[in-house]
N, C-alpha and C positions, 0 to 999 in steps of 0.2 A: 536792301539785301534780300534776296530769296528765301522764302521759307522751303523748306523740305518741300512739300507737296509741288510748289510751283515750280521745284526742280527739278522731279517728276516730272511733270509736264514739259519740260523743256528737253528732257532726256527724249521722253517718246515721239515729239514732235518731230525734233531733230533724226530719230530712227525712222518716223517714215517716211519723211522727205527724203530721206538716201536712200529706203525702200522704192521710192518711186521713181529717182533717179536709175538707180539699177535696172529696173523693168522697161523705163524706157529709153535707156544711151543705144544711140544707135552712132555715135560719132566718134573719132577717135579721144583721148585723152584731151590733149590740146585744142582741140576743139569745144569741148564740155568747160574748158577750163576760162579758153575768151568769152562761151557766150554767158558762162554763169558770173565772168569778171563783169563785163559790158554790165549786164542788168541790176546787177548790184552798183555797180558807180554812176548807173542814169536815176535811182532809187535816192542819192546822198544828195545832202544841201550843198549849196560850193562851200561853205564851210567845213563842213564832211569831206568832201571831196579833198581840198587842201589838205587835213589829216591824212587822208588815205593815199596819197600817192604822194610816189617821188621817180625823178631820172632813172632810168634803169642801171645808169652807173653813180648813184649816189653812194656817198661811204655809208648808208645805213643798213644797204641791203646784205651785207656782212657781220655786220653787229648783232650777232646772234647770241643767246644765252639763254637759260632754264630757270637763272632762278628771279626769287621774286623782287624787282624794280622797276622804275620807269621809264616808260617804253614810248618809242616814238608810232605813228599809224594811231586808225580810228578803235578804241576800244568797242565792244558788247555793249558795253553798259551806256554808252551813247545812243545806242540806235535803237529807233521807233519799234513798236513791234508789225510793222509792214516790213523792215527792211532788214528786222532779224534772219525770217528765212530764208533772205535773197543771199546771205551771209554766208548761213548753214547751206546753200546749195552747194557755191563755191568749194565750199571745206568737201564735201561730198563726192565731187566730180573728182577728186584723186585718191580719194579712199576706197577699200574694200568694206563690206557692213560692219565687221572684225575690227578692222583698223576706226571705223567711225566711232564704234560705243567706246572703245579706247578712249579717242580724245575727248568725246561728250562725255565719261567719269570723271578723267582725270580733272577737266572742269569742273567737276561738281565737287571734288573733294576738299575745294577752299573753303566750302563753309561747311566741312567736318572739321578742318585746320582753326576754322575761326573759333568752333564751340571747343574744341581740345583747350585751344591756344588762352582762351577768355581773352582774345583782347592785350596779350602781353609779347605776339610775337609780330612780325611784319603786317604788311595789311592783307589781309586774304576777302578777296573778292572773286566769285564765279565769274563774277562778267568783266573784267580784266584781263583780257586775252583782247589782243589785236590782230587787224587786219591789216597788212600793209601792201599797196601794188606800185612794183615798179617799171615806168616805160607804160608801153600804149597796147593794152588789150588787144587781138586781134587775130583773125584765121590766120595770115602765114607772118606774120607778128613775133619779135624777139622779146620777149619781156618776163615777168618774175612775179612773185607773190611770196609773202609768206603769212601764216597765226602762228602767236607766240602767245606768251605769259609766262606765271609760274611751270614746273615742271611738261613744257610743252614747247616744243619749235620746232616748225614744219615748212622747209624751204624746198617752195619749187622753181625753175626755171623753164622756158619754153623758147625753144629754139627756131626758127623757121615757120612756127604752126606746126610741128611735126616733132620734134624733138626733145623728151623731160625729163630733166633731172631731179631728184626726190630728194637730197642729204642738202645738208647734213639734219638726220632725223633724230631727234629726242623726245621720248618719253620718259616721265618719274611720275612716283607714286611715294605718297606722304599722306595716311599712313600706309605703308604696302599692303598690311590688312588690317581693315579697321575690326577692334575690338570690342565694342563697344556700343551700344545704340542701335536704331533702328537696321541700321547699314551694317549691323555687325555680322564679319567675313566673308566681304566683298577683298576681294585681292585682285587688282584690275590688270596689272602682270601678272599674271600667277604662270601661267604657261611660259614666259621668259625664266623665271625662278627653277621652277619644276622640271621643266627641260633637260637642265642643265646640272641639277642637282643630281638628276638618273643617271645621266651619263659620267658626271666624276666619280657616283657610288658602284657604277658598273665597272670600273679599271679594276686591272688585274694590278698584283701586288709589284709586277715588273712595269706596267705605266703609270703609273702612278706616282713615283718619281722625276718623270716624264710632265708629265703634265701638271700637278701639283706643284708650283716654282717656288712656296712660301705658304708657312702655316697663319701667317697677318696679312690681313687682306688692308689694300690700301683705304684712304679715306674716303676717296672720290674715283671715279671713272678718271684716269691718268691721263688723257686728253684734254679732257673739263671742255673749256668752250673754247678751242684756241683754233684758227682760223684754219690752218691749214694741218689734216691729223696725218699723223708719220706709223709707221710698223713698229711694233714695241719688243722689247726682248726682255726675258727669252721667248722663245717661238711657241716651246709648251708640246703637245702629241700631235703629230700628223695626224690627217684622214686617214691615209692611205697606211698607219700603221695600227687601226682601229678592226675590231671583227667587225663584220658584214651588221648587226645588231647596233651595235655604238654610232657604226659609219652613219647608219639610218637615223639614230636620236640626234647625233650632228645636223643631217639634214631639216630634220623637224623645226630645230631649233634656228636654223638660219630662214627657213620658212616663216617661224613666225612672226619675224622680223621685218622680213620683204614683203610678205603678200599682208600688212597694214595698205597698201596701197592697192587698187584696181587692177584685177591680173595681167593688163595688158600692160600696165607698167612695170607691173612685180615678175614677170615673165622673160620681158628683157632683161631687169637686173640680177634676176638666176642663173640665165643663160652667160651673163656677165663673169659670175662669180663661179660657174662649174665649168667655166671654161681655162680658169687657172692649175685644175688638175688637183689630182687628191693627195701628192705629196707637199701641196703647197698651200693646203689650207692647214690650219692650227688649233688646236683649244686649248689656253688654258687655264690656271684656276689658282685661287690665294686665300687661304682663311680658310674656314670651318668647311665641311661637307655633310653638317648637323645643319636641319631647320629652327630658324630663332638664334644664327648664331650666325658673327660679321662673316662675309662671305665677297668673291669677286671672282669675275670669269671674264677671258675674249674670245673674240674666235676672230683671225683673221688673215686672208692672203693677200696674192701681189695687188690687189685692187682693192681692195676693201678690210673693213676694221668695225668690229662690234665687241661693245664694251659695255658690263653691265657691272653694279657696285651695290652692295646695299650693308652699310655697315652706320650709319648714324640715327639716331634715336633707339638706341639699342637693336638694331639691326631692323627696323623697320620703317625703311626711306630706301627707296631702291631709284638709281638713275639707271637710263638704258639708251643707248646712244648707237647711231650706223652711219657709218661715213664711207665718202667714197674718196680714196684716196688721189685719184685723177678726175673728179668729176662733180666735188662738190661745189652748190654754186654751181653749176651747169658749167664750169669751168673750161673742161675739155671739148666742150662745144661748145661755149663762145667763143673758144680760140681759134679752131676750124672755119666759124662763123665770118670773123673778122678778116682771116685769110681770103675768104673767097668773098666774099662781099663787100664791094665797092662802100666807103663810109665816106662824110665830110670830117674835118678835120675842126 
């Protein structure tokens, strides 16, 4: 197990290898994403290798979930440390910097879980997060990838070498702010929370019943991990029926959701989601509008669905979820895919 400091270290390492990533992508997305595949899987023993991959149409590459058990693909905590950073490159080629310290926390806070926990809740390990690739790396190349673990799953697809799907995306946060110790009031969501908490305290006394659908928030994000995510009712306040102020913290907050990924990616799925029109996006919200108190919000149009929860361990466990309702799983281009390209049977 890591001690603090050497997870430290593994935090900054991992920031500046995505710093140097950044400074030097000169490639599209899908491109950064085969060559940093490629050199991490030429890096594995065939034993490794075996772990880490599978058919692009295996049933695992949909077996998605957040919380903590056992997981198929090559764990962290297997790999040498030559073959860590080839790891973290990977991870890095679809992130924004924003989006990378995200998931390089929310890793680190299994062994804040472990010192809470002493040892009496699941097993909490940092390096318990896996790598899994599915199908054959490659510049115009159909295949998939994802890292998971605890409170973390991050599914990409790649279409033709040109084409990425990013959902279905999960982030949590246990504790949402630690209290306690050296780390104390680190909040690694905090901007998903905060967001969201402005804009329900900013409704007028006429949206508010509008959008407020329930003073109990539910337990869990109402999707949880279930394969294919649907629109939920009620709908909650429009955009388009928000002052020009509200409309904007709307936006902020769906921003900070999307652009966790490289803006060339985050870019497309903005343009994705502002193209459904502002009476057809939604916010709404269940439980408290007080901080420290169970609380739950969505926001979602024809295309897509973001859901955030944080009501267990006394309201500080926050899950945060983005799906794409025609697109997760690269779905609605593998279908396209399969239409116009020729396959064996």
């Amino acid at each position: 197990m890591k001690s603090i400091p050497e997870l430290r270290t593994f935090l900054v390492v991992g920031l500046l290898l995505h710093s140097t990533c950044l400074f030097l992508r000169a490639h599209s997305p899908a491109e950064d994403m085969a060559e940093a595949a490629a050199n991490f899987l030429a890096a594995l023993t065939p034993e490794q290798q075996a772990k880490a991959t599978f058919d692009l149409k295996h049933e695992e590459r949909l077996n998605w979930h957040f919380i903590p058990r056992e997981r198929q693909g090559l764990p962290f905590k297997e790999l040498t440390p030559a073959q860590r950073p080839l790891a973290h490159g990977l991870i890095a080629t679809a992130l924004s910097q924003r989006g990378y310290l995200k998931v390089a926390t929310i890793m680190s806070l299994e062994q804040i879980l472990l010192e809470l926990e002493q040892g009496k809740g699941p097993k909490r390990d940092p390096e318990l997060y896996y790598l899994s690739i599915f199908g054959q790396p490659g510049a115009k190349a159909t295949w998939a990838w994802r890292v998971e673990g605890h409170h973390l799953s991050l599914n990409f697809t790649v279409v033709n070498g040109q084409h990425v799907s990013v959902t279905p995306s999960f982030f949590g946060s246990n504790p949402g702010e630690v209290r306690s110790g050296p780390r104390k009031g680190l909040r690694v969501l905090a901007a998903e929370e905060d967001l969201a908490r402005q804009l329900v305290q900013s409704l007028s006394e006429e949206q508010k019943p509008v959008a407020i659908y329930t003073n109990t928030a539910p337990s869990d994000i109402i999707t949880s991990a279930d394969r294919k995510a649907r629109l939920l009712s009620p709908d909650g306040l429009a955009l388009g029926k928000m002052t020009k102020p509200q409309a904007d913290q709307l936006w902020n907050l769906i921003r900070e959701y999307v652009y966790r990924y490289r803006p060339e990616l985050a870019d497309q799925d903005l343009k994705k989601i502002t193209a459904a029109g502002p009476d057809k996006i939604f916010f709404a919200w269940a439980g408290s509008v007080q901080p420290g108190q169970p609380h739950y919000y969505r926001v979602q149009g024809p295309t897509f669905l973001m859901e955030y929860d944080n009501t267990q361990n006394n309201a500080n466990h926050i899950h945060a979820v983005w799906r794409d309702l025609q697109n997760d799983f690269g779905e609605d281009l593998l279908r396209k895919h399969y239409e116009q390209t020729p396959h064996q049977k």
